[in-house]
C-alpha positions in Angstrom: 82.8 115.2 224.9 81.0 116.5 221.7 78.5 113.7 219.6 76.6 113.8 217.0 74.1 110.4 217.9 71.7 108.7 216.1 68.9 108.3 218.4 66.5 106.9 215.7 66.1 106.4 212.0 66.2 110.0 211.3 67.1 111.8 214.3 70.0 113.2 215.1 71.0 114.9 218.4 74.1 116.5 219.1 75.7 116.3 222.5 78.6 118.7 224.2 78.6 116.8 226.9 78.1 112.7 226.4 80.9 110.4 228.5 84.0 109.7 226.7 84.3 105.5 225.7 86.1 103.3 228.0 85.6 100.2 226.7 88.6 99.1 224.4 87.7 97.8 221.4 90.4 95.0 221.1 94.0 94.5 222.6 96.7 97.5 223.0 94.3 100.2 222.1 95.0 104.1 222.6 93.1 107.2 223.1 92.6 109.0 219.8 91.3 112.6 219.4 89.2 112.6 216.6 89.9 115.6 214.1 87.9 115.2 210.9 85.0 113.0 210.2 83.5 112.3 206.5 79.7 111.3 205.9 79.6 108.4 203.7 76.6 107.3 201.1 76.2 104.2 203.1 76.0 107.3 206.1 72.4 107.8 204.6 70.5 104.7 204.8 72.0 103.8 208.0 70.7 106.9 209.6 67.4 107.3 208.1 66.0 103.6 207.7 64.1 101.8 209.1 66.4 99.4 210.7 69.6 100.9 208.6 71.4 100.7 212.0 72.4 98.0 214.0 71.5 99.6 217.2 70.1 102.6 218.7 72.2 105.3 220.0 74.8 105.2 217.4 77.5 107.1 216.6 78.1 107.3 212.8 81.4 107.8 210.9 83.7 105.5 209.9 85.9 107.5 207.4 88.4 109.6 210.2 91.3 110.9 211.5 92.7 112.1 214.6 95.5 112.5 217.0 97.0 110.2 219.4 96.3 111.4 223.0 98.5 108.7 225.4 101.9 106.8 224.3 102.3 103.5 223.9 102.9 100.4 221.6 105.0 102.6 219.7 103.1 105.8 219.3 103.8 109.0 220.9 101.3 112.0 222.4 100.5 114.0 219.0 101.1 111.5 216.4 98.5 112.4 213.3 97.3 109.7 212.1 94.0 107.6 210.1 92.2 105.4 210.6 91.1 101.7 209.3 87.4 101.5 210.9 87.5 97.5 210.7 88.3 95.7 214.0 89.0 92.2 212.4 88.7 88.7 214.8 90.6 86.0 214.2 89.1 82.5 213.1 88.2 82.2 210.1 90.6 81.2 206.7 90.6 84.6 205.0 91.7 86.2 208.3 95.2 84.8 207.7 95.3 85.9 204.5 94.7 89.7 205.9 91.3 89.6 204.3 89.4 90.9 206.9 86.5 92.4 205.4 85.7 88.5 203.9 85.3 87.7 207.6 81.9 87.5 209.1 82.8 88.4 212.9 84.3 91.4 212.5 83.7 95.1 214.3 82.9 98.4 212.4 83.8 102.0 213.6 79.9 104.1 212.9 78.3 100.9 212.3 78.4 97.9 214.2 80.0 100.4 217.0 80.1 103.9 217.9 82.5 105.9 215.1 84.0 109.3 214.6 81.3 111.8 214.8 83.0 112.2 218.4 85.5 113.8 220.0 87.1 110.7 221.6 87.6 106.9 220.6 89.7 103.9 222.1 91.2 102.6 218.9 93.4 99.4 218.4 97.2 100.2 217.2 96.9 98.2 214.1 93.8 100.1 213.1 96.5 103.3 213.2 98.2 104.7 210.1 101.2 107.8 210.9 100.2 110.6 208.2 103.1 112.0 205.8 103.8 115.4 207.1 102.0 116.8 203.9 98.7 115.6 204.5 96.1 117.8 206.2 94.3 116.1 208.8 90.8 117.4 207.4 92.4 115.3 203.9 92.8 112.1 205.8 89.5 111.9 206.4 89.1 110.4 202.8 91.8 107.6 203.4 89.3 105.2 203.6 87.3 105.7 200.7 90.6 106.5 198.9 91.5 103.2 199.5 87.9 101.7 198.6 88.7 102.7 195.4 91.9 101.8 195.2 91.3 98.1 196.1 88.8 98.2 193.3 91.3 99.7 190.7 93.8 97.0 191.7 91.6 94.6 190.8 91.7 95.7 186.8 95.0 94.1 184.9 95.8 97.8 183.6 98.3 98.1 180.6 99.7 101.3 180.1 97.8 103.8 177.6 94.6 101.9 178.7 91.3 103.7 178.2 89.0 103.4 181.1 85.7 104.6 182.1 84.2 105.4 185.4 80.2 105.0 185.8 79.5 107.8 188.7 81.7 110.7 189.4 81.2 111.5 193.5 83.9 111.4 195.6 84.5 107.7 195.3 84.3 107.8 191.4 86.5 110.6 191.0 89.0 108.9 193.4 88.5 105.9 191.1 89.4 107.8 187.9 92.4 109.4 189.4 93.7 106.1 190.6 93.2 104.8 186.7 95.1 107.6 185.8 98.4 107.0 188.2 98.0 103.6 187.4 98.7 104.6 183.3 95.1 104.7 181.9 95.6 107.4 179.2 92.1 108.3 178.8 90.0 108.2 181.6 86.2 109.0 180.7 83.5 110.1 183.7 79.8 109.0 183.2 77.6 111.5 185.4 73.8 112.6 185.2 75.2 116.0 187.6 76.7 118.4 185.5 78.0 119.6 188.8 80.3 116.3 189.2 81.1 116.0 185.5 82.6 120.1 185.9 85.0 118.9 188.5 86.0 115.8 186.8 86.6 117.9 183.7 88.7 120.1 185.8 90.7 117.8 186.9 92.0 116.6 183.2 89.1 113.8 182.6 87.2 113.4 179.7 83.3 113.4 180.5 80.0 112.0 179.2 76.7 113.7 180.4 74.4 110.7 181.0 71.1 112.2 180.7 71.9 113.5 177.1 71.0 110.7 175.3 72.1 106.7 175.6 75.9 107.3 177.3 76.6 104.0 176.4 76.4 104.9 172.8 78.3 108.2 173.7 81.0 106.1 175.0 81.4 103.9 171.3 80.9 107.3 169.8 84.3 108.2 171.5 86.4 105.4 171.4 85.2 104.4 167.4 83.0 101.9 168.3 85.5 99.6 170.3 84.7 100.4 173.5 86.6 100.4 176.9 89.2 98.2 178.1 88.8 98.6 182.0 85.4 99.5 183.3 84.6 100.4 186.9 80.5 100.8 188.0 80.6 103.5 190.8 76.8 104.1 190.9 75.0 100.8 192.2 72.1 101.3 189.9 70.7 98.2 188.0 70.6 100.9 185.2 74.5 101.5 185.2 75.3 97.9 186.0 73.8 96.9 182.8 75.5 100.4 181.3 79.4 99.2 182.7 78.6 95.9 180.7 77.6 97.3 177.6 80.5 99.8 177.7 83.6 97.3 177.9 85.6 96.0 175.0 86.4 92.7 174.0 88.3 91.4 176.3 87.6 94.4 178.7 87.1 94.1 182.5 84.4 95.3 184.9 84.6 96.3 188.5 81.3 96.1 189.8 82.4 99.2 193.1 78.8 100.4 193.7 76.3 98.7 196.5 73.8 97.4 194.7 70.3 99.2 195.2 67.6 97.8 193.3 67.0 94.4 191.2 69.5 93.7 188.6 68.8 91.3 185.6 70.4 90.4 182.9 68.9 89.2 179.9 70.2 86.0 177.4 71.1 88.3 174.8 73.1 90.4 177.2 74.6 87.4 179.3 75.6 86.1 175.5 77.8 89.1 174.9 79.4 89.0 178.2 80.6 85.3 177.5 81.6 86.5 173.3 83.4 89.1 174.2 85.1 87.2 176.9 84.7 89.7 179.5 86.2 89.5 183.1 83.7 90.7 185.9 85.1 91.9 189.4 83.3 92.4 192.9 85.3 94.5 195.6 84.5 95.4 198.8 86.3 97.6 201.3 89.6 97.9 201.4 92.9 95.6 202.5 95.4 97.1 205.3 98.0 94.2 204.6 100.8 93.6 204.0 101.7 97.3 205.5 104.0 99.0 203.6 102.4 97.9 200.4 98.7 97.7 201.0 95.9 99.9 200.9 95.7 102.4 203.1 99.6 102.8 203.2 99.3 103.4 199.4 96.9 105.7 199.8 98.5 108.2 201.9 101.9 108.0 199.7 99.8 110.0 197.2 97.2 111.8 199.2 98.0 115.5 198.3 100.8 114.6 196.7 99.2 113.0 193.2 96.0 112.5 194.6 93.8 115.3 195.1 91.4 115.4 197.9 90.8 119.4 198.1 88.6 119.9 195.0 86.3 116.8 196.3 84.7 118.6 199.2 82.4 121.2 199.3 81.5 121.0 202.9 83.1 121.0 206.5 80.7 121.9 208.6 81.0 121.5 212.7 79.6 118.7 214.3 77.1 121.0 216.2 75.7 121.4 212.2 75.2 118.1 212.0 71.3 117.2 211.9 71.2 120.0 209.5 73.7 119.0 207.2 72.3 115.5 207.2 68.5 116.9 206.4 69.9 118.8 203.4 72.3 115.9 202.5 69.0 113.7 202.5 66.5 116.2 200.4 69.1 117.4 198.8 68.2 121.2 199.6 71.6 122.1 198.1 74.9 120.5 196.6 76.8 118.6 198.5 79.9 116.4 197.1 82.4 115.6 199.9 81.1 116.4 203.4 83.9 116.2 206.3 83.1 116.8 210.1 85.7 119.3 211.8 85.0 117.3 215.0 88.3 119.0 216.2 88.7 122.3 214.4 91.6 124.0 216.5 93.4 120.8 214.7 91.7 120.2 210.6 94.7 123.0 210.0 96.8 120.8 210.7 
């Protein structure tokens, strides 16, 4: 089968011909076809790091979709479908309560295990989710960062006619501020340093603030008369826009801190003061819940996806998997623009 491997931190060999996986990750797994593959941020430092990977070879890609390729446990030959890239293990407390990514003992698809920059994976059922008939395979790619930042939004006690603000507008920001908006933020304001990103959000109905012209957080009280914003989500993971999302919120305001952390964040008394005056509410979120079904995540997600929530204008790349040290050089030195990058790991089937 076709793979794209890390070999090393840095180099990455494709394969046409490297043996399909036997092993099954957990009980009453299938055969999946893998169609479309994302690259991830967190794709970066895993694959050029020293020590960003747990192991060498490794097979990155944890944002994918496929078709199912055997029947069984419900599922028939064909079936589209995405998929949730955490193989959870019972034993621990927050297992039961279907928070799986609070456990320490779980498995990762292009992490912890090889993941869907190749052709074929055994995948566990409950890690499958049937696509609407309107979703394009190439689309469901993003479920999983879709539903990042949707379990990030949830977190935010949103009134309707809110005014939010979104610190970072790639793909995950932009799905953040569209998920503000179905949730009934009225104003949704973008915070970018790429005029590039800040276009696209304005595009797509947002109200932007170009962070390199000038202090944005003083752009922001400029725009909402000084009282700031009421639901705050930091989409960067710069100390710089942690301490930003702060100084942006109202009174009273909440702040979802989305972005992995990357560099040393303090906060000084005068600042820590203001957080406890204005009685603000600070979240963490990480990853994304897949229970209960019908209602969670990833189910959400794909009730919207291309129907309300728009995928298409998010990615400027789909190169083949053959492309993929290249694309992963350019992604790294940034040689040209790349927002959304997805993988056609299958492309007689990202048509579909």
């Amino acid at each position: 089968m076709k793979a794209l491997v890390l070999k090393a931190p840095g180099k990455f060999v494709f394969h046409s011909d490297r043996p399909e996986p036997t092993e099954n990750p957990g009980s009453q797994c299938l055969r999946v076809r893998v169609a479309a593959c994302g690259i991830c941020g967190s794709d970066l430092p895993r694959g050029f790091d020293e020590g960003g990977a747990y192991h060498y070879p490794l097979v990155l890609g944890h944002e994918f979709s496929g078709i199912v390729e055997e029947a069984g446990h419900g599922f028939a030959p064909g079936e589209r479908v995405a998929v949730f890239p955490l193989i959870p293990k019972p034993g621990e407390p927050v297992y039961d309560t279907g928070d799986f990514a609070q456990t320490t003992g779980y498995d990762y698809f292009g992490s912890r295990r090889d993941g869907g920059m190749q052709e074929i994976l055994r995948v566990p059922v409950a890690n499958l989710f049937r696509l609407p008939e309107r979703v394009r395979l190439l689309h469901a790619a993003c479920t999983e960062p879709a539903a990042v930042a949707l379990h990030g939004v949830r977190k935010l006690r949103i009134q309707v006619g809110d005014t939010a603000l979104v610190i970072g507008g790639g793909p995950i920001g932009n799905l953040t501020a569209q998920w503000l908006r179905l949730h009934g933020c009225a104003r949704v304001l973008v915070s970018d340093v790429d005029v590039r990103k800040r276009e696209l959000a304005a595009e797509m109905g947002f109200e932007t603030i170009d962070a390199c012209a000038g202090d944005p957080v003083r752009a922001v009280m400029d725009a909402t008369d000084g009282r700031g914003i009421e639901r705050v989500v930091e989409a960067c993971g710069l100390p710089v826009t942690f301490t930003q999302a702060l100084a942006c919120a109202a009174t009273f305001g909440e702040v979802v801190f989305m972005g992995n952390l990357h560099g040393e964040f303090r906060l000084g008394e005068k600042a820590f003061s203001s957080i406890l005056r204005r009685e603000l509410t600070l979240h963490g979120t990480w990853n994304s819940k897949v229970v209960p079904r019908g209602t969670d995540d990833w189910s959400t997600v794909l009730k919207f996806m291309d129907d309300g929530l728009q995928i298409a204008p998010l990615v400027t790349d789909t190169p083949l998997l053959e492309e993929g040290p290249k694309i992963f050089e350019s992604i790294r030195h940034r040689r040209a623009y790349h927002n959304k990058v997805i993988f056609r790991v299958s492309p007689d089937l990202c048509g579909a």
